[in-house]
VOVONU-409153 format. One record per residue (C-alpha): x, y, z. Coordinates in steps of 0.02 Angstrom, whole numbers, padded with zeros to 5 digits. Example, Ala and Ser with C-alpha at 12.3 -4.5 7.8 and 13.67 -1.06 7.14 Angstrom:
BEGIN
{east = 00615 | north = -00225 | up = 00390}
{east = 00684 | north = -00053 | up = 00357}
END
This chain:
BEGIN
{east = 04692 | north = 02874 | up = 04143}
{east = 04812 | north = 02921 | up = 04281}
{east = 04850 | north = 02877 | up = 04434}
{east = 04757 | north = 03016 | up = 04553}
{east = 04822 | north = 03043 | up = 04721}
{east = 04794 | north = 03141 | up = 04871}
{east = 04950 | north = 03185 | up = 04984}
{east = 04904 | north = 03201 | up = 05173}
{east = 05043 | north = 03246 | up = 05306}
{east = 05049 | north = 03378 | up = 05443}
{east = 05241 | north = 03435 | up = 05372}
{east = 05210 | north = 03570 | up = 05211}
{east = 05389 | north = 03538 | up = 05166}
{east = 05358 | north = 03353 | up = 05164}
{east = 05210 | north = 03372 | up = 05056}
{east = 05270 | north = 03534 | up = 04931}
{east = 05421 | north = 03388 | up = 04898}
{east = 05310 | north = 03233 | up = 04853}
{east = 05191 | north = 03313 | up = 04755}
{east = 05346 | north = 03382 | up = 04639}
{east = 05428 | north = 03239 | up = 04597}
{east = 05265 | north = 03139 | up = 04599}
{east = 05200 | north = 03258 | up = 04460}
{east = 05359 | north = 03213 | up = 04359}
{east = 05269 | north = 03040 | up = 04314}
{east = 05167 | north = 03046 | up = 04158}
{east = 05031 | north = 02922 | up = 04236}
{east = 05024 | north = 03023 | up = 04410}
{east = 04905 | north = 03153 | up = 04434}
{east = 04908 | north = 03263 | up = 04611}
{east = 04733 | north = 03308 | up = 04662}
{east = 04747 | north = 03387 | up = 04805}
{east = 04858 | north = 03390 | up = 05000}
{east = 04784 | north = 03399 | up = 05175}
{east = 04879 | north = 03453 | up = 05327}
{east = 04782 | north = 03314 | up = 05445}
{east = 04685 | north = 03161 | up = 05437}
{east = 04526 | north = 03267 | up = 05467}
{east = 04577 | north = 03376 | up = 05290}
{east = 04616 | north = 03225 | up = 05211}
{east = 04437 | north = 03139 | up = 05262}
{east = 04359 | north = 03279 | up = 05179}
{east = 04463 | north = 03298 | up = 05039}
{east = 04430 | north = 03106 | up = 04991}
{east = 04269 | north = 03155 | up = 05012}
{east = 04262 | north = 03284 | up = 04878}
{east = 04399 | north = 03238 | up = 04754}
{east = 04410 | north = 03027 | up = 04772}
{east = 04576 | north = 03007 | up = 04728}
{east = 04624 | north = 02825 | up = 04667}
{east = 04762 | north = 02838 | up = 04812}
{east = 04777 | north = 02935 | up = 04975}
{east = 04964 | north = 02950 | up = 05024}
{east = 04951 | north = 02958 | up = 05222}
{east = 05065 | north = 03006 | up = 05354}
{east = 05029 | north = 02934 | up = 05537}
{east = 05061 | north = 03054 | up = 05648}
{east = 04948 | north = 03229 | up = 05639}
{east = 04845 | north = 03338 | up = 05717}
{east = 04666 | north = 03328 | up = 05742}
{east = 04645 | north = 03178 | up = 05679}
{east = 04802 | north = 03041 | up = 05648}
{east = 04829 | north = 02945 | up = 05489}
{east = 04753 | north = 02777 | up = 05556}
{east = 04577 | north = 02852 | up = 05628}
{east = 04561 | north = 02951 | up = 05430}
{east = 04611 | north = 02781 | up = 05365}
{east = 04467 | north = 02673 | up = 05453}
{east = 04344 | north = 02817 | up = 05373}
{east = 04396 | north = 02829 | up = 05207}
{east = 04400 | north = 02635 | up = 05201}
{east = 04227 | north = 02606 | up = 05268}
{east = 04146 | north = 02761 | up = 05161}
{east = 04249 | north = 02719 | up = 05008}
{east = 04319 | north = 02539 | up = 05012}
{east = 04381 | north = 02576 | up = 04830}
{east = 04509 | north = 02683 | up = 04873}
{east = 04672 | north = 02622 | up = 04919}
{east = 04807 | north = 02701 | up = 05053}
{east = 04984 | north = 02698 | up = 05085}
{east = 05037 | north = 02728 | up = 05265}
{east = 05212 | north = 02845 | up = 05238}
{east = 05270 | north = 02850 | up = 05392}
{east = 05438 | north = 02880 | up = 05496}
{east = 05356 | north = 02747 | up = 05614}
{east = 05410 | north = 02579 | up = 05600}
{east = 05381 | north = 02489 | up = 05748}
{east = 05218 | north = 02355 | up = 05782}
{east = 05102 | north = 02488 | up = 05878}
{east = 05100 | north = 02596 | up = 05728}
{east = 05101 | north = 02451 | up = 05593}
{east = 04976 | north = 02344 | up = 05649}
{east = 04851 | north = 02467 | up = 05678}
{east = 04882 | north = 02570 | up = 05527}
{east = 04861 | north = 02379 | up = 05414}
{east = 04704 | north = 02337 | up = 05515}
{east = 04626 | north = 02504 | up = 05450}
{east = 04634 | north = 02467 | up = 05301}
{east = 04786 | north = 02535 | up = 05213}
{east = 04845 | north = 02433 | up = 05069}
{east = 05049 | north = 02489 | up = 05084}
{east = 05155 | north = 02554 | up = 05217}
{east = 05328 | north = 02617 | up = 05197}
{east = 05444 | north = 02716 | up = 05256}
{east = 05482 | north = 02903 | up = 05242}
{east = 05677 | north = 02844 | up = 05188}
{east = 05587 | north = 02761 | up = 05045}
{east = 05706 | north = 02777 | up = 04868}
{east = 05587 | north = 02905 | up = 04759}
{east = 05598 | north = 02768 | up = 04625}
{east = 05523 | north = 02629 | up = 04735}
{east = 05398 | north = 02735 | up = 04796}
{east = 05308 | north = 02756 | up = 04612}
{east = 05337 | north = 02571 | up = 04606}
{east = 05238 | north = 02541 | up = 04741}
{east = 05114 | north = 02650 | up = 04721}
{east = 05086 | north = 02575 | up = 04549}
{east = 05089 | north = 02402 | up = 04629}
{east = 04962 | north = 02454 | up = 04720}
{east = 04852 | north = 02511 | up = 04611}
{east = 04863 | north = 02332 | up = 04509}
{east = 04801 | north = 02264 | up = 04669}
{east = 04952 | north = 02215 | up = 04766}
{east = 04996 | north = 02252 | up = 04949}
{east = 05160 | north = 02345 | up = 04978}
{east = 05245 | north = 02342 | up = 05146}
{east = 05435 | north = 02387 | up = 05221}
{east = 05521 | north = 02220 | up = 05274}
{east = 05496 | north = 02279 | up = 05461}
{east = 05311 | north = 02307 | up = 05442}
{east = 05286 | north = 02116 | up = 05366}
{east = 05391 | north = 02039 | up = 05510}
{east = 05289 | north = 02150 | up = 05633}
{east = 05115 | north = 02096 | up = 05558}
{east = 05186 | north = 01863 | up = 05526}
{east = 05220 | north = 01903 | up = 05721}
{east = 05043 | north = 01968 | up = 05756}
{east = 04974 | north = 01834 | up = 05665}
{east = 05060 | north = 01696 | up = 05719}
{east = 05039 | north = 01777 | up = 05913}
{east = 04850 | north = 01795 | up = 05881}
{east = 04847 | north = 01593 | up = 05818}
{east = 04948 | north = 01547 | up = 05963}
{east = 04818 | north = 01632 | up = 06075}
{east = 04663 | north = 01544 | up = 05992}
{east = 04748 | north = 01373 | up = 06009}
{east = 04777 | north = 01401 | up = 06170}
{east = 04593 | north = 01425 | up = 06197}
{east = 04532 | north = 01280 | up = 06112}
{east = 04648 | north = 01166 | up = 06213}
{east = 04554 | north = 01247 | up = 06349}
{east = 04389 | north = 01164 | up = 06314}
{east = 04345 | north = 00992 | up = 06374}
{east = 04306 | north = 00845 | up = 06222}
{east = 04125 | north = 00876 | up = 06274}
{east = 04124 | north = 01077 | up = 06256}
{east = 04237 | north = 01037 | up = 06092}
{east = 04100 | north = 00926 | up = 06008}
{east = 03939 | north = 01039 | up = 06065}
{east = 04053 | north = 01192 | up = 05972}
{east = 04059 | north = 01079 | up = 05819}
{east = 03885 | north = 01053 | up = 05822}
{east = 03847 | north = 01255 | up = 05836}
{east = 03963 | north = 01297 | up = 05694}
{east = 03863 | north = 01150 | up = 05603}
{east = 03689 | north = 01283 | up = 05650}
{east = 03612 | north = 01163 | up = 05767}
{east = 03493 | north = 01212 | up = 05895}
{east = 03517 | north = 01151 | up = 06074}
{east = 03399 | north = 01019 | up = 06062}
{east = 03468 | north = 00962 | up = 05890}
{east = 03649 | north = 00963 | up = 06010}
{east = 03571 | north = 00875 | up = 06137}
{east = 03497 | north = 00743 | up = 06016}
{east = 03646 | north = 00711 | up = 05919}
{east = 03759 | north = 00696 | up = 06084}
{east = 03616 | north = 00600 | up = 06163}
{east = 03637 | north = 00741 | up = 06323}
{east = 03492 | north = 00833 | up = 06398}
{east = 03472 | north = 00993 | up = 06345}
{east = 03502 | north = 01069 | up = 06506}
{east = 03667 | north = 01001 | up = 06493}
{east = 03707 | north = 01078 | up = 06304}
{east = 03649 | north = 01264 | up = 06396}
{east = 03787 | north = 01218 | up = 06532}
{east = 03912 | north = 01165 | up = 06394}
{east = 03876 | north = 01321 | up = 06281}
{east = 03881 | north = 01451 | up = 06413}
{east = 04077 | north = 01370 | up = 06477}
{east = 04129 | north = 01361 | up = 06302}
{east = 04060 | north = 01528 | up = 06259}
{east = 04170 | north = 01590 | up = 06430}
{east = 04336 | north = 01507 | up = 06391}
{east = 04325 | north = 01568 | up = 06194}
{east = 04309 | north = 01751 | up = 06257}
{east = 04161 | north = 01767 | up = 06120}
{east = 04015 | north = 01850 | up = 06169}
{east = 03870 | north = 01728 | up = 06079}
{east = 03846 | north = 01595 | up = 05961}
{east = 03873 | north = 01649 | up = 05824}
{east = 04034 | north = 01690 | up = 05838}
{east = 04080 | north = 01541 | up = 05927}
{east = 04017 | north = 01449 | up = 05770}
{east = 04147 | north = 01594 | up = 05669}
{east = 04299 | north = 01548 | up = 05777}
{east = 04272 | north = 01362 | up = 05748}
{east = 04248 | north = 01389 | up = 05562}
{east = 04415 | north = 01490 | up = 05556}
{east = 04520 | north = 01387 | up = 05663}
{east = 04444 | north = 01243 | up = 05539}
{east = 04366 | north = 01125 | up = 05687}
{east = 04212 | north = 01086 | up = 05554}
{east = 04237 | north = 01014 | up = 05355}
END
């Protein structure tokens, strides 16, 4: 079986070019081309190609919007952002929809098939500047959250253990030997200075950031 794809960008040119030397590779198949993320919603809709190649930028609806649809409609389907776009407000967006690649337009033709069939064997594809951009988010966003945690007093720090643990407050309040009134106090500071909005994902950020075993 080949490789089925669906070519999405607002530029006919752009498109008319990919899909003919795309359709030079025995194991590529082109189903179909939309002319904006709102086409190419609908297209993967109808045809569900194994790949949707995606530009960012287009009318009526832009690459990373069509992206965030296809991926929670079809999770199965994979997409690679091809983009002139390079810089973190694009890239980081465009990854947290969902796409599984993102290159650039510049791209050799060669190293675009590989990718794409990297991609389809499961591996994620990205342009040098879009892996710096998304090791700086990361490390930003873990900066952020430690930052947080130093925040909380060693009191607020062991009733957070005890949530992520899914104790009740008077469970907390027994196993800190504190009143209960004073575990409310305690959850409703650490809740503030977390910037979560319950327990639950208190008890979330505490598992990530590893604070239980």
């Amino acid at each position: 079986m080949g490789i089925r794809i669906l070519i999405a960008d607002d530029h006919h040119v752009v498109r008319r070019g990919l899909a003919f030397f795309l359709k030079t590779q025995k194991d590529i198949e082109i189903i179909g081309e939309a002319g904006n993320g709102r086409e190419a919603v609908e297209l993967t809709r109808t045809l569900k190609p194994d790949l949707v190649l995606m530009d960012l930028v287009m009318p009526e609806m832009d690459g990373i919007q069509a992206t965030k649809i296809i991926k929670s409609e079809m999770p199965e389907i994979k997409i690679m952002m091809l983009t002139s776009f390079s810089d973190q407000d694009h890239v980081i967006p465009a990854l947290e929809a969902g796409a599984s690649g993102y290159q650039l337009k510049d791209i050799e033709p060669d190293e675009l098939i590989d990718c794409i069939r990297k991609i389809m064997s499961g591996e994620n594809q990205l342009h040098p500047k879009a892996t710096s951009h998304l090791l700086a988010n990361l490390s930003k966003k873990e900066n952020n959250e430690r930052n947080l945690i130093e925040q909380l007093t060693k009191r607020e720090l062991d009733v957070l253990k005890e949530i992520a643990r899914g104790k009740s407050n008077k469970e907390i309040a027994s196993t800190l030997f504190i009143t209960e009134k004073t575990v409310k106090t305690h959850v409703s500071n650490l809740l503030a200075k977390l910037e979560v909005a319950d327990r639950t994902q208190a008890a979330l950020f505490a598992v990530k950031n590893q604070l239980v075993e």
